[in-house]
C-alpha positions in Angstrom: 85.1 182.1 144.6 85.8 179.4 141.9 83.1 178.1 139.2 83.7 175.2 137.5 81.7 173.9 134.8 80.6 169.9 134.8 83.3 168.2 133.9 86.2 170.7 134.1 88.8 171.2 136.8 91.5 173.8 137.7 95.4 172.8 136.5 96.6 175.5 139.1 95.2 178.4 140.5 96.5 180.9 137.6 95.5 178.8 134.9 92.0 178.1 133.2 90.3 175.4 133.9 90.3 172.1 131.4 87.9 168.9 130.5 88.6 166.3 132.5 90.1 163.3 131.0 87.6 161.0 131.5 84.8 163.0 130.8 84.3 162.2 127.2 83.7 158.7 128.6 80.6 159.9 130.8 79.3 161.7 128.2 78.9 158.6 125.7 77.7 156.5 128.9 74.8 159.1 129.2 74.6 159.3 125.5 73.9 154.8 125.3 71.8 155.4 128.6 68.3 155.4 127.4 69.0 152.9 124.7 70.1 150.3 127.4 67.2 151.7 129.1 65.3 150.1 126.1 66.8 147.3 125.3 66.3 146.4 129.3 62.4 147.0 129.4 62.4 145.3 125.6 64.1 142.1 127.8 61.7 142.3 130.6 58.3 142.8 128.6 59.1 140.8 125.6 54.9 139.3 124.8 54.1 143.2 125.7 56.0 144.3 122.9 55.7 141.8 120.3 51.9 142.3 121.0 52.8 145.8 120.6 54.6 145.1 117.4 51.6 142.8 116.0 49.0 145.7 116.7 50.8 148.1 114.8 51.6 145.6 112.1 47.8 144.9 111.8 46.9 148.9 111.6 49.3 149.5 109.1 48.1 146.5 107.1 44.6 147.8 107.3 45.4 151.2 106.4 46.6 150.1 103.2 43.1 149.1 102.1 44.7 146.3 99.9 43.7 143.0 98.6 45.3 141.6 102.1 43.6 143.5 104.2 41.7 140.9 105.5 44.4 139.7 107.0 44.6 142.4 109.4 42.2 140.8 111.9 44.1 137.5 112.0 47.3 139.5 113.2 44.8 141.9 115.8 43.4 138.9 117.0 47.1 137.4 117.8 48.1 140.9 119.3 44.9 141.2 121.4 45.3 137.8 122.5 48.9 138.7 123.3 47.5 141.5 125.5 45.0 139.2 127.4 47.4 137.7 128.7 50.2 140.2 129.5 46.7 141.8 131.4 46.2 138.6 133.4 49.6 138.0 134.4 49.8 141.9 135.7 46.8 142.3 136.9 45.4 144.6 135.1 41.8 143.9 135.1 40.5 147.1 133.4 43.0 146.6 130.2 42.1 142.9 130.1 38.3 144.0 129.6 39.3 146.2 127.1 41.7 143.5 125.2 38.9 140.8 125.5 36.4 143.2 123.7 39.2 143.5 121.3 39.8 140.6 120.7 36.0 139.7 120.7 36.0 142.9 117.4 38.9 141.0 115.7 37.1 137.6 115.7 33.7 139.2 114.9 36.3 140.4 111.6 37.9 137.2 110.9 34.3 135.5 110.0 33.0 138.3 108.2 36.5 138.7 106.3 36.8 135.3 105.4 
């Protein structure tokens, strides 16, 4: 009984087995799989992420404790907003609660911020 491993196969019957010649090819397929993968659900759900992307831009900001801090809300308030309506569109009628409060918390920041 013969075992051959993934992407190796017998030259004769005497001889060791060897990589098949287009192995190295799958391998760097598999390798660029899950960044396609990304890119693909980046194209799909492009306001989830970029609402994504302003929500972590507004943490960070506020983390920093700086002079433009304050500024923090304005970008929650786009990112929450954002959300409301990536929540609408899907359906999502427990996240769009949540959001809405959100977003009710970054405007209740905005006027005492500025």
């Amino acid at each position: 009984m013969d075992f051959y491993i993934g992407g190796m196969e017998p030259l004769d019957p005497g001889e060791p087995p060897r990589p098949r010649a287009e192995a190295s090819a799958t391998h760097a397929k598999h390798r660029m799989k899950p960044i396609m993968s990304a890119l693909e659900y980046v194209r799909r759900n492009k306001m989830e992420c970029a609402a994504s992307l302003f929500g972590a831009m507004g943490s960070m900001l506020l983390s920093f404790n700086g002079e433009h801090a304050k500024f923090a809300w304005v970008i929650f308030f786009v990112s929450n907003a954002m959300f409301v309506g990536v929540a609408f569109r899907k359906r999502l009628f427990g996240f769009l609660v949540l959001q809405t409060y959100f977003t009710i918390t970054a405007v209740n920041g905005i006027i005492n911020y500025f």
